[in-house]
C-alpha positions as CSV (number, residue, x, y, z in Angstrom):
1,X,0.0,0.0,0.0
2,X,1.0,3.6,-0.9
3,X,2.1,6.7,1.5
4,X,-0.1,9.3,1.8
5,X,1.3,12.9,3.4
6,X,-0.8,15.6,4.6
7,X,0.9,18.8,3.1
8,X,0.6,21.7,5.7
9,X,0.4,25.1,3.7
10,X,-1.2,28.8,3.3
11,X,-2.8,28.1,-0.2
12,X,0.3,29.7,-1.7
13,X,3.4,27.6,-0.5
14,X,4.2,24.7,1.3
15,X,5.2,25.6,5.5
16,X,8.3,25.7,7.0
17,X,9.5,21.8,7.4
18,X,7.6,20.0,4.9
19,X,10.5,19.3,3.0
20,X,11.5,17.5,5.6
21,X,8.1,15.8,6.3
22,X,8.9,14.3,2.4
23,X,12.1,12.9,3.3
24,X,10.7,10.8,6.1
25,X,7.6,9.8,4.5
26,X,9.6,8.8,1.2
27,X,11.9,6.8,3.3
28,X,9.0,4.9,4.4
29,X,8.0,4.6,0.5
30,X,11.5,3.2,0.3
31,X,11.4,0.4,2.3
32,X,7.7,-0.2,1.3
33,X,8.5,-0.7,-2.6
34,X,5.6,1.5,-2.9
35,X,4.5,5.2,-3.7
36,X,4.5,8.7,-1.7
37,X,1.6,10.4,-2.8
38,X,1.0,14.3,-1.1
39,X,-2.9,15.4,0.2
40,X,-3.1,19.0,-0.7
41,X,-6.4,20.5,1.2
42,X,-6.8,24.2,0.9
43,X,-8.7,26.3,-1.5
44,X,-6.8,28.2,-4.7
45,X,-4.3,25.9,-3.9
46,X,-2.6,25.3,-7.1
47,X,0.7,26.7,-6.4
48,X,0.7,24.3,-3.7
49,X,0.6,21.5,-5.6
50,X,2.7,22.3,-8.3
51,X,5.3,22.9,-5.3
52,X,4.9,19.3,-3.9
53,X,4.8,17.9,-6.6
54,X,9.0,19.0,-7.5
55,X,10.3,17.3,-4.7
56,X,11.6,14.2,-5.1
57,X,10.3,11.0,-4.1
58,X,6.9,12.8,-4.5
59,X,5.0,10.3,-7.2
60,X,1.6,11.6,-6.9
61,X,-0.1,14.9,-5.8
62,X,-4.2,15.2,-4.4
63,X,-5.4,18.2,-5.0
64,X,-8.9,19.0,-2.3
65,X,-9.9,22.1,-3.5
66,X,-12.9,23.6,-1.6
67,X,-14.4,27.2,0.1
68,X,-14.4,24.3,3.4
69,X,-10.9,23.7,3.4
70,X,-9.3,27.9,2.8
71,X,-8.6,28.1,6.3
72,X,-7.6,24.3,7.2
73,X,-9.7,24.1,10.3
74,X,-9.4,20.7,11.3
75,X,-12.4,19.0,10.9
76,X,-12.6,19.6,7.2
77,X,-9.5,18.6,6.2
78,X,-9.7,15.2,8.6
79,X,-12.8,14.6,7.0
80,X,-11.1,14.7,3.5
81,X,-8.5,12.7,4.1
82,X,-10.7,10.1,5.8
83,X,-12.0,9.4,2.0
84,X,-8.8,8.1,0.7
85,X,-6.9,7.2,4.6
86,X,-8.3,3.3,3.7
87,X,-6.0,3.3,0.4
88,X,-2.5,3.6,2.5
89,X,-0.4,1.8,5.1
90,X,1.0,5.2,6.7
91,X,-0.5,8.7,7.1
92,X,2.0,11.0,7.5
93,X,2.3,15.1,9.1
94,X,5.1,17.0,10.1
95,X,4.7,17.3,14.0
96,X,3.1,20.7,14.1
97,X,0.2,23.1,15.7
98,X,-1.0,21.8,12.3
99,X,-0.3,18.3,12.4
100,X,-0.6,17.8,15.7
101,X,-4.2,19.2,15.7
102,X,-5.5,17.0,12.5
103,X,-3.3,13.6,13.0
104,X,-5.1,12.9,16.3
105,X,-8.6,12.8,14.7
106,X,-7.6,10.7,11.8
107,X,-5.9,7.9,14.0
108,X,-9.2,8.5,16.4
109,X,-11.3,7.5,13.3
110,X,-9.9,4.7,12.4
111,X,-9.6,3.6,15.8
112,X,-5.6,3.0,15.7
113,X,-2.8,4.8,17.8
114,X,-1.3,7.6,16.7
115,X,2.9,7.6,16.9
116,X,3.9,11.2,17.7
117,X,7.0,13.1,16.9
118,X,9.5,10.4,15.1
119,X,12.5,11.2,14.9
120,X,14.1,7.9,13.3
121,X,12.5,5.2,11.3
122,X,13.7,1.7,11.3
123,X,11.4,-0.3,9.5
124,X,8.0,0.0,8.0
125,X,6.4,-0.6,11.9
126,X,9.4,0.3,14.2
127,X,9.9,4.1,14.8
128,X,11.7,6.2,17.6
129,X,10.7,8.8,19.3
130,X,11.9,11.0,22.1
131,X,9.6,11.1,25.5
132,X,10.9,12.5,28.6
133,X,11.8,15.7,27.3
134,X,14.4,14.1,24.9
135,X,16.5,12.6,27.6
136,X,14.9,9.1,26.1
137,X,14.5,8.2,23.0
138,X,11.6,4.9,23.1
139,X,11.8,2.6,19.9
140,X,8.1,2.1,19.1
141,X,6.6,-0.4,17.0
142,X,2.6,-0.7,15.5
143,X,0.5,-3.3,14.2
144,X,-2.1,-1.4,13.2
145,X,-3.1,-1.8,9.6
146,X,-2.9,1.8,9.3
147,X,-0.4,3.9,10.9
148,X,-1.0,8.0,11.7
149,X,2.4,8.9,13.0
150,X,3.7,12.9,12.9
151,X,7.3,13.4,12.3
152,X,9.5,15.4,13.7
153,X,10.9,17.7,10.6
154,X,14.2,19.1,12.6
155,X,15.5,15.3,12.4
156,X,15.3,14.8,8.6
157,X,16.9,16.0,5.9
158,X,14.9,18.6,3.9
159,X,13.9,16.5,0.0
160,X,15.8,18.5,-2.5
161,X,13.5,19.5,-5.9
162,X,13.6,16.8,-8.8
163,X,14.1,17.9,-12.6
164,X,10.3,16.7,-13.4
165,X,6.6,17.1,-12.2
166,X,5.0,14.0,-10.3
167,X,1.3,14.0,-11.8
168,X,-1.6,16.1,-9.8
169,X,-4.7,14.5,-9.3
170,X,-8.0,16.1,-8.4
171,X,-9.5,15.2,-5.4
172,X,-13.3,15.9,-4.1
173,X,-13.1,17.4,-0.5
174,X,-15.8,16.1,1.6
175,X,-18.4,18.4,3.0
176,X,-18.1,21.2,5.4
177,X,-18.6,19.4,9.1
178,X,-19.8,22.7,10.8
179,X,-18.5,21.8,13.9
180,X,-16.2,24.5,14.1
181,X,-16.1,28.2,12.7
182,X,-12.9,30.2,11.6
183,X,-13.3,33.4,12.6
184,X,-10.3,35.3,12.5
185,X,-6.5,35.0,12.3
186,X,-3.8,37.2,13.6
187,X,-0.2,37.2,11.5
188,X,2.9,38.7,13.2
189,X,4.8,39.6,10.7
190,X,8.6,39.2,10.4
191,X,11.6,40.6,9.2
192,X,13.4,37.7,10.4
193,X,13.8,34.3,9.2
194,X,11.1,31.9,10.8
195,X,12.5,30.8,13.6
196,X,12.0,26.6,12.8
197,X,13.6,27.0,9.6
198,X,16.4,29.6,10.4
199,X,19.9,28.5,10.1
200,X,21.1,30.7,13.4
201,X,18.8,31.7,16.4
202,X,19.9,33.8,18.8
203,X,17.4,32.9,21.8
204,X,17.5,35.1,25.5
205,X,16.4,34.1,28.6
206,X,15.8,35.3,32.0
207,X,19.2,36.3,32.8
208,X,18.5,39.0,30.6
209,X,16.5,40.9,33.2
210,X,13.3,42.4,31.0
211,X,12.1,43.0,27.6
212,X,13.7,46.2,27.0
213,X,16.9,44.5,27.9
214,X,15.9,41.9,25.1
215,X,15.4,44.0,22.4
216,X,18.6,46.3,23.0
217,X,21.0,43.4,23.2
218,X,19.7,40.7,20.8
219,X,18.2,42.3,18.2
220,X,21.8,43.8,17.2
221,X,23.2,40.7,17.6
222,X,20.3,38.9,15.2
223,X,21.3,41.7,12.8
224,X,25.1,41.0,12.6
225,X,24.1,37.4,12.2
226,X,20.9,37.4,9.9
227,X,19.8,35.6,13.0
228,X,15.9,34.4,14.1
229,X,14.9,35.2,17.7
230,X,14.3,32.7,20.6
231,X,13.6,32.7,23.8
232,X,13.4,30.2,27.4
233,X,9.7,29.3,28.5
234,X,11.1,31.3,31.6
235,X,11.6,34.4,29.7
236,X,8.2,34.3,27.8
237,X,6.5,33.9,31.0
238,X,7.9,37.0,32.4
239,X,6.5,38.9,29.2
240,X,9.9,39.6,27.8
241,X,9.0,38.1,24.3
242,X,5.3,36.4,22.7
243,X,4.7,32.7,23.1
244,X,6.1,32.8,19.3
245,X,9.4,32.9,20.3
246,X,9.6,30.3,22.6
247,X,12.0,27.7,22.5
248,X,11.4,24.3,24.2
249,X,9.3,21.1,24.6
250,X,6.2,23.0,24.7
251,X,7.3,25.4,22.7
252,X,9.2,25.7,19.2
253,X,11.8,22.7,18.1
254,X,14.7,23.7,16.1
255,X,18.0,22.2,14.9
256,X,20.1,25.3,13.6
257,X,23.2,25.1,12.4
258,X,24.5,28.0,15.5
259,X,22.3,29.0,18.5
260,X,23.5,31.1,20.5
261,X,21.9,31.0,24.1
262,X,22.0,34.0,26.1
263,X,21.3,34.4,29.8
264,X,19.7,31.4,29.8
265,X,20.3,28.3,32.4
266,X,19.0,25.5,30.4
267,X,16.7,23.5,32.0
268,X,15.2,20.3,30.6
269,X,12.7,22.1,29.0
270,X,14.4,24.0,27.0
271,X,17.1,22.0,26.2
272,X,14.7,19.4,24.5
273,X,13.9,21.9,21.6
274,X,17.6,22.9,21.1
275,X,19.8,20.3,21.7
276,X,20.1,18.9,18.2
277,X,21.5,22.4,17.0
278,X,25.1,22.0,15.1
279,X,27.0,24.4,17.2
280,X,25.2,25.7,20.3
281,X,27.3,28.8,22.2
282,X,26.2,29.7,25.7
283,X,27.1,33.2,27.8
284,X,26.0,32.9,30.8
285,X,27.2,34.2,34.2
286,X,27.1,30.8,36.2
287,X,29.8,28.1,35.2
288,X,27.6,25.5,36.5
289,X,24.2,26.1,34.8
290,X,23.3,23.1,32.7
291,X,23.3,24.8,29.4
292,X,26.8,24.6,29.0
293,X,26.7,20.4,29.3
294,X,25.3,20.7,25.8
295,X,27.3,23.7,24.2
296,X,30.0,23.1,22.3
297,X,31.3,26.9,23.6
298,X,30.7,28.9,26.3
299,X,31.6,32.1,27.7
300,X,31.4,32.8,31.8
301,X,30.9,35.9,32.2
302,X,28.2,39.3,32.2
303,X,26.1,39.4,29.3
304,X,25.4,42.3,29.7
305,X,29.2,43.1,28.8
306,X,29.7,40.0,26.8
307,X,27.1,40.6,23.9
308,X,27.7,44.0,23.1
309,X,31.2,43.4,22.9
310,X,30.4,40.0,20.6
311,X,28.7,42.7,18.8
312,X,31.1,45.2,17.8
313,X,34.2,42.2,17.1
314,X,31.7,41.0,14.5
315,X,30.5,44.5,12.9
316,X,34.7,44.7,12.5
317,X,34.5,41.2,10.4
């Protein structure tokens, strides 16, 4: 039986990590023999499509296009899948607000358990995924004829474009539910990269006293850097940064290739969204706080010293 992926999307272009989502589901393809086929469910969604269906591994592309499915609530779009969930072995989304809010429903209707936020995949059944805040990874395996499983996109390469067009297939959406009403959305728009698919984040924490002292000593440092801004749980709470920023297990996961933590102490938390990062550089002003077990630098010292001095060395470079 064939792959199906759930493409996450704004009707124009595929999100942030869904390159990544192809990888792992075409790895799965892979060891099937089988197909990777992408669900595209939006409205004036065309663009979409003909984006998914470059990537490689991609051999088929559903287009649902419907008025219902324009804002991707997630009863529509679970209700379109479940039309075509009985023609594939796996159900794939990349472990998102998004995925995470449609992935439960499907594996409810179908009465099968869902696998959450794979990181690895060792055989067509057998997946791992991290529990404890990371500090565990679980090998899980499912018998279930179907398998809804979310993937976590930080830990898979991102599927580079291929030279031709997989084919695009229409597909009928099924009808609104009218269980649940959009009614607005609020965008915060940003100069910056976005923050899960930047390749340096320069994230602040508590140590950094209040939000004024945020903005005056990161935001340079983002500059110099064409950096993405992050923060601790800790420093979100004290109403430094919004909950966008944050950085953690109940906040934003993200494997840069540099992040730079500032003023913050690493607890378990927030280490659990970081920790796969390439090179991770800590300042902080205690020796012993746990961020610098997972930093491959660290400077000691006052940051408030320390980053504007980082600062100037790098405006001279």
């Amino acid at each position: 039986m064939t792959i199906l992926l759930i493409a996450e999307h704004d009707n124009h272009q595929l999100k942030g990590g869904m390159h990544n989502a192809v990888s792992a589901a075409s790895k799965l393809a892979s060891l099937s023999g089988q197909e990777l086929h992408i669900l595209v469910a939006g409205h004036q969604a065309q663009s979409v499509a003909n984006e998914a269906s470059q990537l490689a591994g991609v051999a088929k592309v559903l287009l649902a296009d419907a008025v219902q499915l324009a804002e991707g609530l997630a009863e529509n779009v679970t209700a379109t899948a479940l039309k075509i969930a009985a023609s594939y072995s796996h159900i794939v989304l990349l472990a998102s607000a998004y995925g995470k809010n449609i992935a439960p429903r499907i594996a409810a209707k179908l009465d099968v358990a869902q696998i959450s936020e794979v990181i690895a995949i060792q055989s067509l059944d057998t997946f791992e995924r991290p529990i404890y805040a990371g500090n565990v990874i679980a090998t899980v395996q499912s018998n279930d004829a179907i398998k809804v499983i979310t993937v976590r996109g930080t830990a898979f390469e991102a599927a580079a474009a291929q030279n031709q067009n997989a084919p695009l297939e229409a597909l009928e959406a099924a009808p609104e539910t009218g269980f649940s009403q959009f009614m607005r959305r609020e965008l915060t728009q940003l100069e910056r990269p976005e923050l899960t698919a930047a390749k340096v984040v320069v994230s602040g924490g508590r140590g950094l006293g209040s939000a004024e002292n945020y903005t005056k000593l990161l935001e340079p440092l983002a500059n110099q850097l064409g950096a993405a801004l992050g923060a601790s749980r800790a420093a979100v709470d004290a109403g430094f940064v919004p909950n966008d920023y944050q950085v953690g297990q109940t906040g934003k996961i993200v494997a840069p290739q540099l992040y730079l933590a500032v003023g913050i102490s690493g607890a378990i938390q927030h280490l659990a969204g970081m920790k796969d990062a390439k090179v991770i550089v800590a300042i902080n002003k205690d020796a012993d706080a746990p961020i610098f077990s997972v930093a491959d630098y660290g400077l000691v010292g006052d940051l408030f010293e320390l980053v504007p001095e980082l600062v100037t060395e790098l405006q001279k470079a």
